[in-house]
C-alpha positions in Angstrom: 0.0 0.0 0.0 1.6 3.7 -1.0 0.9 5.5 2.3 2.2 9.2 2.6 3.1 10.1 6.5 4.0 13.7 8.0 4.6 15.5 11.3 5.4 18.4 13.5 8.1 18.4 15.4 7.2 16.7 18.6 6.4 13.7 16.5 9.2 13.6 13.9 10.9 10.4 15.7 7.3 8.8 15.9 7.1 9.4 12.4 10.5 8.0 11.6 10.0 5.2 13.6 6.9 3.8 11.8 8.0 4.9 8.8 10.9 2.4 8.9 8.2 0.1 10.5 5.6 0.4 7.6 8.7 0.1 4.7 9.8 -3.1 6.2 6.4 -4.7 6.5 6.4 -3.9 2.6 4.9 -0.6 2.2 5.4 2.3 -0.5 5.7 5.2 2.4 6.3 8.9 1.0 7.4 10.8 4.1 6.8 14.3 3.3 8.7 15.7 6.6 9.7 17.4 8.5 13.1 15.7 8.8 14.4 17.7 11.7 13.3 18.3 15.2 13.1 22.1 14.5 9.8 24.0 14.9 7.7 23.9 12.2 3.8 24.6 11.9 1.8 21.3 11.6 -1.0 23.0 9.1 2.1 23.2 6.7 2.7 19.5 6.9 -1.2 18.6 7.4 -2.4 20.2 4.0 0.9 18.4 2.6 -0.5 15.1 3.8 -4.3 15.7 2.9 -2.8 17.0 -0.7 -1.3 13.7 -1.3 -3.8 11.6 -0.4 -6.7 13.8 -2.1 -4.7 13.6 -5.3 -4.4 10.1 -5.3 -0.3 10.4 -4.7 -1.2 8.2 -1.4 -4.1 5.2 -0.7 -3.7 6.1 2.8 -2.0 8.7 5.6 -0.9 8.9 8.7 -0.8 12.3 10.5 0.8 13.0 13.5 2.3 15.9 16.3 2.2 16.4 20.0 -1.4 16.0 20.4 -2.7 14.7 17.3 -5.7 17.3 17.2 -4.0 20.2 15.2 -2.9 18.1 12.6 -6.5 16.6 11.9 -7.7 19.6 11.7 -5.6 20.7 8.8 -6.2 17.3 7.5 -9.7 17.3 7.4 -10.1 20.3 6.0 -9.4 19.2 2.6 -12.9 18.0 1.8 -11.4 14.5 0.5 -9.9 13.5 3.7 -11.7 11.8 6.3 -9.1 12.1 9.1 -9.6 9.8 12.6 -7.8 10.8 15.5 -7.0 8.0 17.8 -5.1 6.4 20.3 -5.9 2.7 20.5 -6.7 0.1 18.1 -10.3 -0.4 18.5 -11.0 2.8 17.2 -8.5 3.2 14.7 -10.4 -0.3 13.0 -14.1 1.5 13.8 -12.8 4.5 11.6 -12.0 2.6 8.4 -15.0 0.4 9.1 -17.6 2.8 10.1 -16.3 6.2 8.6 -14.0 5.2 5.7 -11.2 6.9 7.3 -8.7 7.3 4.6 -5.8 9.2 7.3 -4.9 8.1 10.9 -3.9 11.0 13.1 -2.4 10.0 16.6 -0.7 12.5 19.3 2.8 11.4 20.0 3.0 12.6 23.4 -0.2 10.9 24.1 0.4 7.5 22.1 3.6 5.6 22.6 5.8 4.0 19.7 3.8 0.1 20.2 0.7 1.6 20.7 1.0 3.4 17.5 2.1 0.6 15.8 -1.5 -1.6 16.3 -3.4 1.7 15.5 -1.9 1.5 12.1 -1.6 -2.3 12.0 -5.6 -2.1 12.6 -6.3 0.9 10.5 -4.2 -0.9 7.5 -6.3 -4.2 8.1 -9.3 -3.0 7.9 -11.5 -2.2 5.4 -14.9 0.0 4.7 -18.0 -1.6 5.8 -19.9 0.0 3.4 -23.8 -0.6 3.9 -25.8 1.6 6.6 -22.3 3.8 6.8 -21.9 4.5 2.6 -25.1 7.0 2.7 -23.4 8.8 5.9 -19.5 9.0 4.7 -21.2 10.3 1.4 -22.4 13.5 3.1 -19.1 13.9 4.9 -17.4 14.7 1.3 -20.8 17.2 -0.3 -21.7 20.4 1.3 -23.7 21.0 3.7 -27.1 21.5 3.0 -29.2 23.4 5.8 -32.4 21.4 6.6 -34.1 20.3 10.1 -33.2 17.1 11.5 -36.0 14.4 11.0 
């Protein structure tokens, strides 16, 4: 799978780590940085991530910084990407099952290095339920459309 990854800085050695993780368990990763610890702005490396996998350049991403919350934000503003921020396994397999979650955000000062790992080993694994949830991820991608709730 061709899986595009990207950080701040308080998670660029989470991001290395499964990076190296995900190429030796035979992945195509794209790691679009940063590749320093220095400061940097995670909406510049969010919009990066959501770019490549709105344009096709990635199946799948995995976004990452100190909390996880800013950079799924940036994500998810690209109206492609259905980013999931989580920080155990469960969830991370309830996203691409319920939501079609096509990017995983996780915090890295929130999720440690083997946690991460099964979050992505379930996110990878599993795949979109389709059925009740097709109708619901549908209107996650189309405008809103102002109406009263039934």
């Amino acid at each position: 799978m061709r899986i595009a990854i990207a950080s701040d800085h308080a998670a660029v050695d989470l991001k290395a780590s499964l990076a190296e993780w995900l190429r030796a368990s035979g992945h195509d990763v794209d790691d679009l940085g940063p590749a320093t610890a220095d400061r940097v702005d995670y909406p510049d490396y969010g919009y990066r991530l959501a770019q490549a996998v709105a344009d096709g350049s990635a199946e799948r991403g995995i976004a990452l910084c100190g909390s996880g919350i800013g950079i799924s934000i940036a994500v998810n503003r690209n109206p492609a990407c259905r980013a999931a921020l989580v920080s155990e396994p469960l969830s991370a397999a309830l996203a691409r099952e319920h939501n079609d979650a096509n990017v995983l955000a996780m915090g890295a000062r929130l999720t440690g290095p083997d946690m991460a790992k099964a979050c992505v080993e379930a996110f990878l694994s599993t795949g979109f339920g389709g059925g009740r949830h097709a109708g619901r991820v549908d209107k996650l991608s189309s405008p809103p459309i102002r109406h009263p709730l039934p």
